[in-house]
C-alpha positions as CSV (number, residue, x, y, z in Angstrom):
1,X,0.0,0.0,0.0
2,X,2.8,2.2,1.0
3,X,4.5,1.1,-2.8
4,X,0.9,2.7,-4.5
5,X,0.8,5.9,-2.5
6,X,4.8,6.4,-3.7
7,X,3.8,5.7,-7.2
8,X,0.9,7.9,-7.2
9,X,3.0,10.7,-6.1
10,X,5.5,10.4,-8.3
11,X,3.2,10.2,-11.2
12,X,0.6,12.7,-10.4
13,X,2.1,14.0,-6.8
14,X,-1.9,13.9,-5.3
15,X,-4.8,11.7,-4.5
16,X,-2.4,9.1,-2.3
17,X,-4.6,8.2,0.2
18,X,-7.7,7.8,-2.1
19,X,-5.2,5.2,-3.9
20,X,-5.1,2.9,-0.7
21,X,-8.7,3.7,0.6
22,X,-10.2,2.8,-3.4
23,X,-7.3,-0.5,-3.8
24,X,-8.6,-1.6,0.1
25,X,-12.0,-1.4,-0.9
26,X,-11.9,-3.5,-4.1
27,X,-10.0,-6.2,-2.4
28,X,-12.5,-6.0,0.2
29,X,-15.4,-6.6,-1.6
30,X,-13.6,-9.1,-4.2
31,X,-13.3,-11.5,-0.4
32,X,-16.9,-12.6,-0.6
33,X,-16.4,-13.9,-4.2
34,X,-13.3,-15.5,-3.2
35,X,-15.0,-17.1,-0.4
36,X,-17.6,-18.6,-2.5
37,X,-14.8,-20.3,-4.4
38,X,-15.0,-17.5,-7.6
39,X,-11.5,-17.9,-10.2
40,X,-9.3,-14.7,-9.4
41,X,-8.5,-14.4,-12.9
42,X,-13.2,-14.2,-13.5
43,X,-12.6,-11.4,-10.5
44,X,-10.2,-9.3,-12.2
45,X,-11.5,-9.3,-15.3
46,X,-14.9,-8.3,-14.6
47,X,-12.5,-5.3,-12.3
48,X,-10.6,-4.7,-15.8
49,X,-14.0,-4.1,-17.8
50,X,-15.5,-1.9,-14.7
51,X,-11.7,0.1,-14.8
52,X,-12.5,0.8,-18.6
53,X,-15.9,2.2,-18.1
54,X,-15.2,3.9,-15.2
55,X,-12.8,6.0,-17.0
56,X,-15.1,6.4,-20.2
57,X,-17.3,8.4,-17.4
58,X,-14.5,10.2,-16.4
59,X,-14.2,11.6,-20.0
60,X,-17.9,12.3,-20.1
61,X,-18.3,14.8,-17.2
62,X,-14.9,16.4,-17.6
63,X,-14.6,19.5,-18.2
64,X,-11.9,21.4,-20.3
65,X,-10.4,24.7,-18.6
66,X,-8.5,27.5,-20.5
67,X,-4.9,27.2,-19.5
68,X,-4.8,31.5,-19.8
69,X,-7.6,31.7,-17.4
70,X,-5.2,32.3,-14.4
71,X,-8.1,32.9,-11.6
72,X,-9.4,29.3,-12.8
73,X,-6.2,27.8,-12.5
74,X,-5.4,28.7,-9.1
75,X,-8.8,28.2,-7.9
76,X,-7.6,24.6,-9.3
77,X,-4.6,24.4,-7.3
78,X,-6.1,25.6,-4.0
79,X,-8.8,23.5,-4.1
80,X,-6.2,20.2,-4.8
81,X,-3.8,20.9,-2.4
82,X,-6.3,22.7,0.5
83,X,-6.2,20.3,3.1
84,X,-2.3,20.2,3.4
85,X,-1.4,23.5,4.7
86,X,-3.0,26.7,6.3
87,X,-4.9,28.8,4.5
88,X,-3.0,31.8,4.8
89,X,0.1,30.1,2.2
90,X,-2.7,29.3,0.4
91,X,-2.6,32.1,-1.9
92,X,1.2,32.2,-2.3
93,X,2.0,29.0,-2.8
94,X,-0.8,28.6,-5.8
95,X,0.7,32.2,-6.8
96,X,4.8,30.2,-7.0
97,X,3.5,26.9,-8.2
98,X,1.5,28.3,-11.3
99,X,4.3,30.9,-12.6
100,X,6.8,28.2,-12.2
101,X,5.2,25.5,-13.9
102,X,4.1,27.9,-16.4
103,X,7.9,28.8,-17.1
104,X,9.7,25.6,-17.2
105,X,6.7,24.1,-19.7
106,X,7.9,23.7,-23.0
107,X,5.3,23.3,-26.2
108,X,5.8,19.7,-28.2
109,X,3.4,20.2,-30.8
110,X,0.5,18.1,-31.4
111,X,-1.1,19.3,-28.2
112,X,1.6,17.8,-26.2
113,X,3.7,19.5,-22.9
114,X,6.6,18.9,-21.2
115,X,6.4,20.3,-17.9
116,X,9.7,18.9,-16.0
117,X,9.6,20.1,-12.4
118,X,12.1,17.9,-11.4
119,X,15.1,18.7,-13.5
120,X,14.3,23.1,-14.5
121,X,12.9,24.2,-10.9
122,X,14.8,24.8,-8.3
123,X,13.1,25.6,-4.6
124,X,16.2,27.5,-3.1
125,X,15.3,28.2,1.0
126,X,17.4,31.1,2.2
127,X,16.3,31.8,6.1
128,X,15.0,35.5,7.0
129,X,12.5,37.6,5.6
130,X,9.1,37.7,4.9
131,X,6.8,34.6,3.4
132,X,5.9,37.1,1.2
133,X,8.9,38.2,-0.2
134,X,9.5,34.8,-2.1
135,X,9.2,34.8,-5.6
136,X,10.0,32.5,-8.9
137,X,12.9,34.2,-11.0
138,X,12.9,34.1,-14.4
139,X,16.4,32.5,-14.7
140,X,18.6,30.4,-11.8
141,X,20.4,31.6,-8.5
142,X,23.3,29.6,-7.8
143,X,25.5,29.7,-4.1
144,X,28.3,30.7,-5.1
145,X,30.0,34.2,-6.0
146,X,33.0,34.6,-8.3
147,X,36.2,33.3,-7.9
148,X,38.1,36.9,-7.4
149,X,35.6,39.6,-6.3
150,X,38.1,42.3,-6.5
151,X,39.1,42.1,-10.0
152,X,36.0,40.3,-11.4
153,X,32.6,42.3,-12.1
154,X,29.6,41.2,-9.8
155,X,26.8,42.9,-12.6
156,X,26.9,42.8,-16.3
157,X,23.7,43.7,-18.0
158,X,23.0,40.8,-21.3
159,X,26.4,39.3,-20.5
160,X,27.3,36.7,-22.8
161,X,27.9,32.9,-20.8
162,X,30.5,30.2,-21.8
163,X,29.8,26.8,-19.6
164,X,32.1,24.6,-19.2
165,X,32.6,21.0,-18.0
166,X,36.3,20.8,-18.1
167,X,38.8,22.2,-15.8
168,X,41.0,24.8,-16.5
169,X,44.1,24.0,-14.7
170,X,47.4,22.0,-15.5
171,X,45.9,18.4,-16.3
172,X,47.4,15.8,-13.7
173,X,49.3,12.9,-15.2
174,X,46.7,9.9,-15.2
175,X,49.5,7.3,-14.4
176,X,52.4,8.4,-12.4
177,X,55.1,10.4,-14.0
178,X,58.8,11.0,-13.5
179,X,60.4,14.5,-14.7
180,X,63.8,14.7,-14.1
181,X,65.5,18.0,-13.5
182,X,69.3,18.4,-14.3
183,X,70.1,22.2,-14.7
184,X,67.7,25.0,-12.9
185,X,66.8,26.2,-15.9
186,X,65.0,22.8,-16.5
187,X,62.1,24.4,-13.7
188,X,61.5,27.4,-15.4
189,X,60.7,25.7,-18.6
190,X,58.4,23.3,-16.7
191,X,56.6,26.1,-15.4
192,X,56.2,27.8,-18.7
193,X,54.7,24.7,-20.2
194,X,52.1,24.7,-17.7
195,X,51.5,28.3,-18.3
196,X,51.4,27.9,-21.8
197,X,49.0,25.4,-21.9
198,X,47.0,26.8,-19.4
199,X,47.3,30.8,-21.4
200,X,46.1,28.8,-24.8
201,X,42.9,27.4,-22.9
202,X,42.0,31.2,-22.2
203,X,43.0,32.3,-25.3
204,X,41.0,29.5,-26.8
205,X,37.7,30.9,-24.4
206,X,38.3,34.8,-25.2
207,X,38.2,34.4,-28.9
208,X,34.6,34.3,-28.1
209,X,34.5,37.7,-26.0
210,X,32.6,36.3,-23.0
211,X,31.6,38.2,-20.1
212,X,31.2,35.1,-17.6
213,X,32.4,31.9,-17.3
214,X,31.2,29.1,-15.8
215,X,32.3,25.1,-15.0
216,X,31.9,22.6,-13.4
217,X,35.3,21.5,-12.2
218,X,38.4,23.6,-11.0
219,X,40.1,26.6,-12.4
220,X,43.8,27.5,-11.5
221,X,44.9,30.7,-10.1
222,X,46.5,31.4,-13.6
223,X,43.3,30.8,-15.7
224,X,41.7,33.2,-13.1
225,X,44.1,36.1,-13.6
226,X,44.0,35.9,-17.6
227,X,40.3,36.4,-17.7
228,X,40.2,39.0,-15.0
229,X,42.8,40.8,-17.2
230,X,40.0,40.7,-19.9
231,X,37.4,41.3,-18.2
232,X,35.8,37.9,-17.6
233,X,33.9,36.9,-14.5
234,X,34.6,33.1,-13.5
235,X,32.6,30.3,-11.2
236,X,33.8,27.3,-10.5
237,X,32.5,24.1,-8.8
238,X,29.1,24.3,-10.0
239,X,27.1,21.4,-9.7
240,X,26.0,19.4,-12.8
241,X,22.1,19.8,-12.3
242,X,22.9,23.7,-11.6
243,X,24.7,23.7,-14.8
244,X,22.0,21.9,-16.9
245,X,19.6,24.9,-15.5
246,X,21.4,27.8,-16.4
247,X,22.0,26.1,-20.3
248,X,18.5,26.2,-20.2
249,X,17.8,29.7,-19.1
250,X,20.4,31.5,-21.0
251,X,20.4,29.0,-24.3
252,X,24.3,28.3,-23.9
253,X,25.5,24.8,-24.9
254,X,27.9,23.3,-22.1
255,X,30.9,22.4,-23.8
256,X,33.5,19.9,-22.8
257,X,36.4,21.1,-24.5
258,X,37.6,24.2,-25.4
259,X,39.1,24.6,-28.2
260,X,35.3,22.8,-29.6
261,X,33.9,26.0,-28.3
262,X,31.5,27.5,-31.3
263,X,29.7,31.2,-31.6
264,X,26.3,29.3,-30.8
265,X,27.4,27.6,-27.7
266,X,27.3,30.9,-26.0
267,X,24.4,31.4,-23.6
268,X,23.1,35.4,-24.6
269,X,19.5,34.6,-23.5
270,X,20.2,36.3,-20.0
271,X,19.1,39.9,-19.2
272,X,21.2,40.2,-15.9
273,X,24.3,38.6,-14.2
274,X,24.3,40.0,-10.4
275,X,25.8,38.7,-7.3
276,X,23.9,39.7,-4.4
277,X,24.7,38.9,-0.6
278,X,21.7,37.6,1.5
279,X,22.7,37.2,5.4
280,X,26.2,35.9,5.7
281,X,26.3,34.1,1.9
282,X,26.9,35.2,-1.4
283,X,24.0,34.1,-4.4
284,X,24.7,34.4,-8.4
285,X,21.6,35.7,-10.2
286,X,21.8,34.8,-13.7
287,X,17.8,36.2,-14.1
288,X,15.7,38.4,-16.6
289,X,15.9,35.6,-19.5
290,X,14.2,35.8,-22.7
291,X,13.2,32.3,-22.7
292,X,14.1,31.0,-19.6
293,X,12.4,27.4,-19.5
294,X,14.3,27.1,-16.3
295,X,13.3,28.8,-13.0
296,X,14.4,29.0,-9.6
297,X,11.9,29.8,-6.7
298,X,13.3,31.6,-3.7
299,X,11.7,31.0,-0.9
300,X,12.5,33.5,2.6
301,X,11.2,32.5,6.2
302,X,11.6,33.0,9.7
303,X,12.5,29.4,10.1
304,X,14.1,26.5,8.6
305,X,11.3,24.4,9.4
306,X,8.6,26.9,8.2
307,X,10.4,26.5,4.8
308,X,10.5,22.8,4.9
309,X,7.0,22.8,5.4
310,X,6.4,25.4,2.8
311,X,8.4,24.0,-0.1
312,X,6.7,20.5,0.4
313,X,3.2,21.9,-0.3
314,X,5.2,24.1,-2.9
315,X,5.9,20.4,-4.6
316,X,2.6,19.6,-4.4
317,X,0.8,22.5,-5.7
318,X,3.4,22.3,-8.7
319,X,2.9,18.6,-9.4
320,X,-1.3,19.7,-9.7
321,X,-0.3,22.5,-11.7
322,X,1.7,20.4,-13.7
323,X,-0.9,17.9,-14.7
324,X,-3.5,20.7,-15.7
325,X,-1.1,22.0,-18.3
326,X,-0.5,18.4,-19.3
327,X,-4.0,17.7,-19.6
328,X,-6.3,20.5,-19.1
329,X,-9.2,19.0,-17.7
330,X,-11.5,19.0,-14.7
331,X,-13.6,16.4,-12.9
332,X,-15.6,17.2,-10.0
333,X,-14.2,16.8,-6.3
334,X,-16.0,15.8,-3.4
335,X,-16.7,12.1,-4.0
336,X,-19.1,13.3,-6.9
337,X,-16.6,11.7,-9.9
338,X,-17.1,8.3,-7.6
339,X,-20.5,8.3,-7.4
340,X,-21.1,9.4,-10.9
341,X,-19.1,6.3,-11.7
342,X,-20.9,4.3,-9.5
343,X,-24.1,5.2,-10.5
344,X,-22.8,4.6,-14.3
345,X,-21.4,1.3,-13.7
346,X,-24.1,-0.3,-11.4
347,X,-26.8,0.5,-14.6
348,X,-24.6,-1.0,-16.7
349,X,-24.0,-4.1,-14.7
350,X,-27.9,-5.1,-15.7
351,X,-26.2,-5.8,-18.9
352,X,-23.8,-7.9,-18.8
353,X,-24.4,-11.7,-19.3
354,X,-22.5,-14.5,-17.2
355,X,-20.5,-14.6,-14.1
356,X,-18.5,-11.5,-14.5
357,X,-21.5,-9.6,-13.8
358,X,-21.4,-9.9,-9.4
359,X,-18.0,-8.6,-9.7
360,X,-18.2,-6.1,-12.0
361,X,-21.6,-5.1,-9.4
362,X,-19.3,-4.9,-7.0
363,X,-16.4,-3.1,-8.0
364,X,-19.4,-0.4,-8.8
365,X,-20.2,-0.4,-5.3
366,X,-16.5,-0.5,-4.5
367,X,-16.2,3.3,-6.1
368,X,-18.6,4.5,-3.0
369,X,-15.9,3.9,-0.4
370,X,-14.1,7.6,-1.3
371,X,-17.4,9.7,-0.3
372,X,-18.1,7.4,2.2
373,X,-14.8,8.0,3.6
374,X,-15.1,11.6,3.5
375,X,-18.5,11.5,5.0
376,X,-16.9,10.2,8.4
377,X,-14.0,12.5,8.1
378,X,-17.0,15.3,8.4
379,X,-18.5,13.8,11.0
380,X,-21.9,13.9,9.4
381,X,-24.5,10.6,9.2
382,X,-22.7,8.8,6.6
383,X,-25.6,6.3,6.1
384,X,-28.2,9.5,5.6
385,X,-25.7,11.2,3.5
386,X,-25.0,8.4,1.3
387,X,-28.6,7.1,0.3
388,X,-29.1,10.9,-0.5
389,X,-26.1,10.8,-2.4
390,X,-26.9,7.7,-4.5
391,X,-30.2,8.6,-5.3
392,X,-29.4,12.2,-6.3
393,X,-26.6,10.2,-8.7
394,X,-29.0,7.1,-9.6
395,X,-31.6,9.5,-11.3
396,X,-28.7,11.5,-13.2
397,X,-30.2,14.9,-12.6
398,X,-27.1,16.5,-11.9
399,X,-23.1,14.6,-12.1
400,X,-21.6,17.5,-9.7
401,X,-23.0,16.6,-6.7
402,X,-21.6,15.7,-3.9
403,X,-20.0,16.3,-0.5
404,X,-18.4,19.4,0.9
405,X,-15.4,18.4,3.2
406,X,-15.6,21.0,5.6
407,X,-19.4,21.1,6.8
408,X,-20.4,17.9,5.1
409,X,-23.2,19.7,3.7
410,X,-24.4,17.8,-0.2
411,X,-23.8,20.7,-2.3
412,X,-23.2,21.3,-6.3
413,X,-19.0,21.2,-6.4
414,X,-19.3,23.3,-9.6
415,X,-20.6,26.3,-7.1
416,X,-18.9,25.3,-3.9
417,X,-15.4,25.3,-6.4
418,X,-14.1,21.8,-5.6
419,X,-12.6,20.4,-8.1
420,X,-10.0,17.8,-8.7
421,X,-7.5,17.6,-11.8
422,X,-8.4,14.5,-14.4
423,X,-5.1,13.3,-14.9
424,X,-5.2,12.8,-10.9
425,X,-8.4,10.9,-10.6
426,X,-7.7,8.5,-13.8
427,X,-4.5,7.3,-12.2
428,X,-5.9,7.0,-8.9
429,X,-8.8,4.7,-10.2
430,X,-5.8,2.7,-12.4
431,X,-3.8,2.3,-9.5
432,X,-5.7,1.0,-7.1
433,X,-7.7,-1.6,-9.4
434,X,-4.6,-2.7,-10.8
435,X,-3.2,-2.8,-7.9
436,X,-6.2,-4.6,-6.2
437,X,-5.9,-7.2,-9.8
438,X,-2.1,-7.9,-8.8
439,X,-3.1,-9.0,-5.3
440,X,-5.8,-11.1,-6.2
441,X,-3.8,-13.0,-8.9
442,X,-1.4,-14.6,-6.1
443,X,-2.3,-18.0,-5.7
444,X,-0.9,-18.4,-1.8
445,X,1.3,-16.3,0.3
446,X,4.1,-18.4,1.2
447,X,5.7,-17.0,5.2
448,X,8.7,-17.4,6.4
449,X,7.5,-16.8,9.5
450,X,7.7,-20.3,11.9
451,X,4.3,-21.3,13.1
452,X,3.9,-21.4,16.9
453,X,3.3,-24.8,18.5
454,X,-0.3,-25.6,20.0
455,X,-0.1,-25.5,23.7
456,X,0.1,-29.2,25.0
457,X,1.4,-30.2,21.7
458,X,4.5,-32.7,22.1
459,X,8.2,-31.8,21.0
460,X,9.3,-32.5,18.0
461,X,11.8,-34.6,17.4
462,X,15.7,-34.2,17.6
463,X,17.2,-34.6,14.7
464,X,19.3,-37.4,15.1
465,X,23.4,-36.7,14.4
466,X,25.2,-39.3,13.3
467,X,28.5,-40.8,14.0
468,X,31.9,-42.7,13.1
469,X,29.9,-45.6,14.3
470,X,26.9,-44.8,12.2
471,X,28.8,-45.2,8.7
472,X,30.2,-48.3,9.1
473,X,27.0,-49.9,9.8
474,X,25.7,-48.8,6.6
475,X,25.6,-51.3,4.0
476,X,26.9,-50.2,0.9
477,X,25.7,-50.9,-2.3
478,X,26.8,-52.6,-5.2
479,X,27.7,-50.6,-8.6
């Protein structure tokens, strides 16, 4: 169960307890028919055909939303994510969760997104301040300030970025290596190889006329005085993922060698290059992008903990924005997509021939478990509330009824604004009757756990050791 909630998180990133309450309930009901000595495989198939149809309804009541309408949309992503944190973030987490999803989504043609949240948004927690003064950049901030802040220039308006993954220092032997020094002249030309190699690698970098530098691994103290002496800010140590982001933001190409470098592996997408110093650390803004497709949300706090907290639901609210983009649909919330499906499923039952149809009855019934459940949570009559509910859904009058969480009042979800994204509620319902399907298909659990003896039940026997003795008693026999 623990396994379904992870993958329903990482897939969708909501609905995980309607996963295990939905997969519980369909191997709950599926015990009578095993009972009553039905086939698993009759069981699951009859679940399979009721999985089918139950999404078929989905499709019917959804309803599309305009991904432009930005009041909709976070109306969308409160109402997802509103039982997981206090109101009052409410607003600004839906406010960060929406721009940054919205930044990093990239159009595939044919109606297809790619919305990576994973990879292009970083959540960067910096202690102090305000809730309110965190905001998504347009670009990436990075830890880190440059390597010489003397010499080197901390803002550069549309600077033009070269990233590296190479390391611009002397290269170490791989093996070991022996250099043997007669005369003391023999040093200085030593030295003045490793300058040399390390003055063409600059030279090979400022053909280009960068303004900043970036890479991954080190960077001597030479390198770093040749491109101060040009002009040229330098980071070093930047992590890979860090790296990836600002290739993305600023359209630069991270190159591995330098003297591959070309004119349209340099990064000119960026609008500003500013080091700024928050508290007691240094931060790179590389922000104002044309086409950034990478963000990085800054989060301020009074408390580590408060940010914890905050960037969790932060994850949560993107992962719902993220699916509306993907799919821009709507179902109703509040138990009312169940019961429609329920009600759908249980008049279709009536039609089907053979022994499929009691399971197929039942994994209808089955879909009543998720307003049941949040009947009790409400604290309401749940056996009142749910024969209203059903026969409100059984005459079809209206598919958006159903149960408001708070009061427990039965109320029109379309007015009340509870709503839950589609791409959410199909994989729930996939999940957990697949799930349920797996579970039923195992023909016996085997335990390696040892059986405790009966009271009054006799010891077993010792198993008998044998000796020297033993062996030459045995007869032996013939080829």
């Amino acid at each position: 169960m623990i396994e379904l909630s992870r993958t329903q998180d990482e897939e969708v990133g909501d609905g995980t307890t309607s996963v295990i309450v939905l997969a519980g309930e369909m191997l709950h009901v599926a015990k009578a028919f095993i009972d009553k000595d039905y086939h698993p495989t009759i069981i699951c198939r009859a679940y399979n055909k009721a999985l089918e149809d139950a999404i078929a309804v989905l499709d019917k009541i959804a309803m599309s939303i305009d991904l432009k309408d930005r009041a909709m949309m976070l109306g969308l992503i409160k109402s997802c994510i509103g039982t997981k944190f206090t109101s009052q973030f409410g607003d600004l987490i839906a406010d960060l969760a929406l721009d940054a999803t919205t930044t990093v989504g990239v159009d595939l043609g044919q109606g297809l997104r790619e919305v990576d949240i994973k990879k292009y948004i970083k959540v960067e927690k910096v202690p102090g301040g305000q809730l309110d003064d965190s905001k998504v950049l347009k670009g990436v901030m990075i830890n880190k300030d440059v390597i010489v802040p003397g010499k080197m220039r901390r803002k550069i308006v549309n600077p033009r970025i070269i990233l590296l993954d190479c390391p611009l220092e002397y290269k170490k032997g791989e093996n070991q290596t022996n250099a043997e020094l007669v005369k003391e002249e023999d040093w200085s030309i030593l030295l003045k190889m490793e300058e040399e190699y390390i003055e063409s690698l600059c030279l090979q970098i400022l053909k280009f006329k960068p303004d900043l530098v970036i890479t991954e691994k080190g960077l001597s103290d030479l390198a770093c005085h040749y491109l101060s002496k040009a002009g040229v800010s330098a980071i070093r140590r930047l992590r890979k993922t860090d790296n990836n982001r600002i290739a993305r933001a600023c359209g630069a190409v991270i190159v591995n060698r330098p003297d591959e470098l070309q004119e349209s592996d340099v990064g000119t997408g960026a609008g500003l290059f500013e080091v700024k110093k928050i508290g007691d650390e240094f931060f790179a803004y590389i922000v104002d992008c044309k086409d950034p497709r990478a963000c990085t949300v800054l989060l301020r706090g009074a408390s580590k903990d408060l940010l914890n907290e905050v960037e969790r639901n932060l994850q949560d609210a993107m992962a719902v924005a993220r699916n509306i983009i993907k799919n821009p649909k709507l179902v109703p919330g509040g138990g009312a997509a169940e019961l429609t499906v329920s009600a759908a499923l249980k008049q279709k039952s009536s039609s089907i021939e053979g022994i499929e149809k009691w399971p197929y009855e039942a994994a209808a019934v089955a879909f009543e478990a998720i307003p049941r459940t949040l009947a009790q949570n409400c604290g309401v009559n749940v056996i009142r509330t749910m024969t209203a509910l059903q026969g409100k859904h059984a005459s079809g009058e209206n598919a958006w009824i159903g149960i408001d969480g708070n009061t427990g009042v039965i109320s029109d979800m379309k007015e009340q604004k509870i709503w839950d994204a589609y791409n959410v509620k199909e994989q729930t319902f996939k999940t957990a009757i697949e799930a349920a399907c797996m579970l039923l298909r195992i023909d016996d659990i085997v335990s390696g756990i040892k059986k405790k003896q009966a009271p009054g039940a006799g010891q077993a026997p010792k198993p008998k050791v044998e000796t020297e003795g033993d062996a030459d008693n045995e007869q032996i026999l013939p080829d």
